[in-house]
C-alpha positions in Angstrom: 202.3 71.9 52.4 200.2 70.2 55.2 201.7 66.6 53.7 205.5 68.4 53.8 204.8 69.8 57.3 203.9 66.7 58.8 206.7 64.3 57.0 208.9 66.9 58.2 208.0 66.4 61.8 208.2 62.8 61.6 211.5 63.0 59.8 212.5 65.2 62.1 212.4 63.0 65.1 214.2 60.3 63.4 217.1 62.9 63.0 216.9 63.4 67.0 217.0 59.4 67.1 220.0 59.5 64.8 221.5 62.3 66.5 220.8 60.9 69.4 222.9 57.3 68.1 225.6 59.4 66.9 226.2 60.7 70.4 226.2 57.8 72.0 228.3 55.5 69.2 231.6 55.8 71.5 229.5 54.3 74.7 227.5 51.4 72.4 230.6 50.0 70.8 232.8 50.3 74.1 229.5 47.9 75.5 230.0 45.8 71.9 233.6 45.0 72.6 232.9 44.0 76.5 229.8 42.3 75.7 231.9 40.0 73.0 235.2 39.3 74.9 232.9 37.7 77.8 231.3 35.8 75.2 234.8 34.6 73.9 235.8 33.9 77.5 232.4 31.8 78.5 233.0 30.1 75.1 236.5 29.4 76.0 235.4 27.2 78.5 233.1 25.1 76.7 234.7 23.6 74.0 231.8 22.0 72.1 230.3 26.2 71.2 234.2 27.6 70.8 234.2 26.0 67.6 231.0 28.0 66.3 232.2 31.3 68.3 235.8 31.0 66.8 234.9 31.3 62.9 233.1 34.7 63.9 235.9 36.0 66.2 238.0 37.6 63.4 235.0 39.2 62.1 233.6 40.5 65.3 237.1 41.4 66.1 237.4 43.7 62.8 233.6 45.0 63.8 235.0 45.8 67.2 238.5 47.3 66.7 239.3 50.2 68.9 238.3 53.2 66.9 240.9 56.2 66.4 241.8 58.0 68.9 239.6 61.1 67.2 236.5 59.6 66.8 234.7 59.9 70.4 235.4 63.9 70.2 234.2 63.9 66.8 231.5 61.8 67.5 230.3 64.0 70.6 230.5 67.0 68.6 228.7 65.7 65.4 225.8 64.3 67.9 225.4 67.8 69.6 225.3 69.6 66.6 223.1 67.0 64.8 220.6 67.0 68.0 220.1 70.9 67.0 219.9 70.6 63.5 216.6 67.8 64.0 215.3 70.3 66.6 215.5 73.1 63.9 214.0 70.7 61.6 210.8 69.9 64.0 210.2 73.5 64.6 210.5 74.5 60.7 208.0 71.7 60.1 205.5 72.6 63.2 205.4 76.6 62.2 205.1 75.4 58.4 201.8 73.8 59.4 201.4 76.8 61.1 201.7 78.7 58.1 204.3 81.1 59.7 206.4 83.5 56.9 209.5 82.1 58.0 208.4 79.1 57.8 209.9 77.9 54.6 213.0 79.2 54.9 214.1 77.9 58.3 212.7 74.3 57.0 215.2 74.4 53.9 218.1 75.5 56.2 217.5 72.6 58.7 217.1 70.4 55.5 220.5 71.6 54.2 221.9 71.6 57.5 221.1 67.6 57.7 222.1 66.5 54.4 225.3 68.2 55.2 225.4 66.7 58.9 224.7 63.0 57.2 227.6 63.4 54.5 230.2 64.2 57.4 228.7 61.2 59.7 229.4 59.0 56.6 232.8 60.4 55.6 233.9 60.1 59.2 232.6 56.8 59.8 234.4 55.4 57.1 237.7 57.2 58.1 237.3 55.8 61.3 236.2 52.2 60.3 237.0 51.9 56.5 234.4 48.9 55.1 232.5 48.6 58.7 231.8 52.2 59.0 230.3 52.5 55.2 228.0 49.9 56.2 227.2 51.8 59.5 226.8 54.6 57.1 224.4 53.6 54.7 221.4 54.6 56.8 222.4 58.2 56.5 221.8 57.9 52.6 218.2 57.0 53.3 217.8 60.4 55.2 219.9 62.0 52.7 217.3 61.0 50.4 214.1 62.1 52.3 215.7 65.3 53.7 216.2 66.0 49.6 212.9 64.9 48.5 211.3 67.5 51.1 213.9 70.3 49.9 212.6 69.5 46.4 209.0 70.1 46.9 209.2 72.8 49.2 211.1 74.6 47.1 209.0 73.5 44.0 205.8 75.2 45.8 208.0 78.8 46.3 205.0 80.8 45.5 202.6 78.9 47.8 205.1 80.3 50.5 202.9 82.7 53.1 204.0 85.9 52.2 206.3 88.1 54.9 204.2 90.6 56.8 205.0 93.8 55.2 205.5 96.5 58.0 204.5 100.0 57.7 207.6 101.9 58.8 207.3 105.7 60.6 207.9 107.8 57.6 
């Protein structure tokens, strides 16, 4: 379970990095869209590059397209909650290398929490930008992956689970 505890930590702080991205994806592609229409301006006025910048326009224009008006509260709120689920994730993976009772179960919980969290980033992402979000989304099916791969064996090794401290109760 050392091996599980440890991939679980590094795993783990990719899902505060992806957390982290999902927060901020309003911000990055408000920056996207500014950055590109003062490239399309400077290439405006050079004729000679507007040629080479004008067969991607269309295509950065699609990439760039305002999302719904939805998608920055949802995006906020999926972050958030995501950013706790990865914490959740870290700490289940640090007290199962600390061999704590609970250890297991608050692993599994934060692994179903982010397979769950990663299906609703993809779903929304292609609500909000149909073939351009399931691209953006196909990094959450190699997480999905992981996250299931670690479910699998720690719940394959149930029995090496530490056992709960059994408390003698005042009779």
């Amino acid at each position: 379970m050392t091996a599980v505890g440890v991939l679980g930590i590094i795993f783990g702080c990719f899902g505060v990095m992806s957390a982290s991205q999902t927060l901020l994806m309003p911000i990055m592609i408000e920056w996207q869209r500014q950055i590109f229409a003062i490239m399309q301006s400077q290439a405006a006025r050079q004729p000679e590059s507007g040629n080479f910048l004008g067969s991607f326009a269309e295509i950065f224009d699609k990439f760039l397209a305002p999302p719904p008006s939805w998608f920055t509260p949802w995006s906020v709120c999926l972050g958030l909650v995501s950013l706790a689920i990865a914490g959740v994730y870290v700490f289940g993976a640090i007290w199962l290398l600390l061999t704590k009772p609970s250890a297991p179960r608050i692993l599994c919980g934060a692994l179903i929490a982010s397979v769950a969290a990663a299906v609703i980033r993809a779903i929304g992402l292609v609500l909000a930008r149909g073939l351009v979000g399931a691209v953006m989304a196909t990094g959450s099916v190699f997480g999905v992956v992981i996250d299931l791969v670690l479910l699998t064996i720690v719940l394959a090794h149930r029995r090496d689970w530490p056992a709960a401290a059994v408390q003698d109760q005042p009779r």
